[in-house]
C-alpha positions as CSV (number, residue, x, y, z in Angstrom):
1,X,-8.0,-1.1,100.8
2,X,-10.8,-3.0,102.4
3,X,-13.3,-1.0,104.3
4,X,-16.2,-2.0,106.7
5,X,-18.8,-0.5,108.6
6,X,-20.2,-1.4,111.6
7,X,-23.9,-0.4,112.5
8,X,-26.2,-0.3,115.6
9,X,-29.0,2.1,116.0
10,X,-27.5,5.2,117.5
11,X,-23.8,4.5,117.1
12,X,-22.4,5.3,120.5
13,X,-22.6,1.7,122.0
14,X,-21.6,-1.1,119.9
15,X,-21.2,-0.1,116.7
16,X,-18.4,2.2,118.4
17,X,-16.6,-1.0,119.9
18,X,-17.0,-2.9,117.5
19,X,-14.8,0.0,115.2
20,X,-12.2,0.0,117.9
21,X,-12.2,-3.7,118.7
22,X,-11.6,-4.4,114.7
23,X,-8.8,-1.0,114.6
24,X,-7.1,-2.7,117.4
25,X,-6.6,-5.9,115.7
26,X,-5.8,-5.0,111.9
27,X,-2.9,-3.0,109.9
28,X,-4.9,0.1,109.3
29,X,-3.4,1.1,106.4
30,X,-4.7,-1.7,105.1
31,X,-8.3,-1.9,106.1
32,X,-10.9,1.4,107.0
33,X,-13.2,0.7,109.7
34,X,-15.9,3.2,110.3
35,X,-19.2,2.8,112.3
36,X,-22.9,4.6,112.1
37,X,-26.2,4.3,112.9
38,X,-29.5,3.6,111.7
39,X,-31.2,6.4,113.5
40,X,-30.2,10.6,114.3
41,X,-30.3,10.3,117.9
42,X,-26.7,10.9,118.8
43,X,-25.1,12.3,115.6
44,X,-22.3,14.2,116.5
45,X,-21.8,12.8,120.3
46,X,-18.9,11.2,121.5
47,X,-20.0,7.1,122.2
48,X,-21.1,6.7,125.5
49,X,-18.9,6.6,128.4
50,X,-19.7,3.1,129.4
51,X,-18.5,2.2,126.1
52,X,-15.6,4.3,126.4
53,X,-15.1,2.8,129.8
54,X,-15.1,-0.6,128.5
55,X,-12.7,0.0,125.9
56,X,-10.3,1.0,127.6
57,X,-10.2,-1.1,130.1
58,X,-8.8,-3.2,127.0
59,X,-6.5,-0.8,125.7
60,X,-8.9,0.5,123.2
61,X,-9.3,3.8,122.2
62,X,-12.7,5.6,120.9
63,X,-13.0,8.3,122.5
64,X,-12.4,10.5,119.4
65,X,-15.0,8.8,117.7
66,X,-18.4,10.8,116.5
67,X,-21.8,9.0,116.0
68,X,-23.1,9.9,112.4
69,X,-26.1,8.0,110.3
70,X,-26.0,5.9,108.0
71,X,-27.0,7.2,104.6
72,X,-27.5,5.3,101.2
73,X,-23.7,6.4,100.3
74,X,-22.1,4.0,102.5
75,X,-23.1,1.0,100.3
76,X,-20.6,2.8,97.6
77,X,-18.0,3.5,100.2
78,X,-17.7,0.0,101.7
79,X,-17.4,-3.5,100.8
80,X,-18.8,-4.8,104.4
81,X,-21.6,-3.4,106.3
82,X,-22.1,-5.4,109.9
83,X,-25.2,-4.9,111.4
84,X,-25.4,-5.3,115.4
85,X,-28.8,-6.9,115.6
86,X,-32.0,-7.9,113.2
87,X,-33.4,-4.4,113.7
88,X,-30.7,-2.2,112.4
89,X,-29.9,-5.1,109.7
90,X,-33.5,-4.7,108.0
91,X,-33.1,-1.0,108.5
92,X,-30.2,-1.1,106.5
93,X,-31.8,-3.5,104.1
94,X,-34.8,-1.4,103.5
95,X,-31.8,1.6,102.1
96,X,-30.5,-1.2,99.5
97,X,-30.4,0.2,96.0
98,X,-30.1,-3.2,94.4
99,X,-28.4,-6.9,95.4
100,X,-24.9,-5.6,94.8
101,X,-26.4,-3.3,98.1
102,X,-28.2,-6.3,99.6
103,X,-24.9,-8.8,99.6
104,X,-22.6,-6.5,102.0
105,X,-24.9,-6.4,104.5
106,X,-24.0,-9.0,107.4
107,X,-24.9,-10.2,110.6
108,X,-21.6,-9.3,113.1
109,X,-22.3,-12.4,115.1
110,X,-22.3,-14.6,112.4
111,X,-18.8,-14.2,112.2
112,X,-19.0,-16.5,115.1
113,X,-22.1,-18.4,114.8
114,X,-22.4,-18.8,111.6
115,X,-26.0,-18.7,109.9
116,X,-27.6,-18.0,113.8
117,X,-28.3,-14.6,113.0
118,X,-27.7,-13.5,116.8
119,X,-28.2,-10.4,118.3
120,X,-25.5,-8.1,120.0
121,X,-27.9,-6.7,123.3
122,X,-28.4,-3.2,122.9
123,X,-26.2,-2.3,126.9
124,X,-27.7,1.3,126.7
125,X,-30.5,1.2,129.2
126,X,-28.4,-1.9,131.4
127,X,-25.6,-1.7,134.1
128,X,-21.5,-2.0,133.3
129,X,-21.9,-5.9,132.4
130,X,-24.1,-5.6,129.6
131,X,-21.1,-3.4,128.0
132,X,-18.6,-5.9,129.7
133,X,-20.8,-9.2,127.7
134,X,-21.0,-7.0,124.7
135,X,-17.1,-5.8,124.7
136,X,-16.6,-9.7,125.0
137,X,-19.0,-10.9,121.9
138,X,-17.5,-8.4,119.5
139,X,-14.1,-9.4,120.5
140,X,-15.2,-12.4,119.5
141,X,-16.4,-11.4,116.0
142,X,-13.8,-8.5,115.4
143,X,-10.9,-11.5,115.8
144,X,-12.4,-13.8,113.4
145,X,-13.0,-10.9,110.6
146,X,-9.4,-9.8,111.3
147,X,-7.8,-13.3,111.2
148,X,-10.2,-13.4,107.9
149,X,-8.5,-10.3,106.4
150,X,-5.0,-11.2,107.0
């Protein structure tokens, strides 16, 4: 089974999505998609209800969905670790126990762009259409990792 984690900094914005974007589009009994993030803010909350919002408006459901953090473990527990932005990418970086660690760790937007090393926006502190434009990039990049794993 493949599994891959998706990562922002408080996991109740995109990293959330970006789990439920990639669930929608993939047999899950096939591939394990969980999200975290790089800092405790949030552990424990529901993702934000923007993001909730935004999903379904797509048909997607999250809503069950706790923030955690990322902890050194989940380089043993999965083969693909997407970072949302540069920050939480050298965040997780700076946990890596050794290259084996180093190589799962990817730029989501890459997916897309490859080698651009783009950023998703953080929508937390923006109106509805920053989590409209960032529900639209990670639809993006959750349909090119699916079409990748099928």
């Amino acid at each position: 089974m493949k599994k891959i984690l998706m990562v922002c900094l408080g996991n109740i914005c995109r990293s959330p999505l970006a789990q439920g974007i990639l669930e929608s589009k993939v047999n899950k009994s096939k591939v394990r998609i969980d999200s975290a993030g790089t800092a405790a803010y949030h552990v424990g909350n529901s993702p934000d209800e923007r993001s909730i919002e935004v999903a379904k408006k797509y048909g997607v459901h999250i809503n069950d969905q706790r923030a955690r953090k990322f902890v050194i473990e989940d380089f043993d527990e999965f083969s693909v670790i997407y970072a949302m932005d540069e920050s939480n990418y050298q965040n997780i970086l700076k946990l890596a126990r050794n290259k084996a660690d180093e190589n799962k760790v990817k730029m989501i937007l890459n997916e897309v762009y490859p080698g651009k090393n783009l950023n998703v926006p953080d929508p937390y502190y923006g109106g509805n259409q920053g989590f409209e434009n960032v529900y639209k990039m990670l639809d993006k990049a959750c349909e090119v990792i699916a079409d990748s794993l099928s």
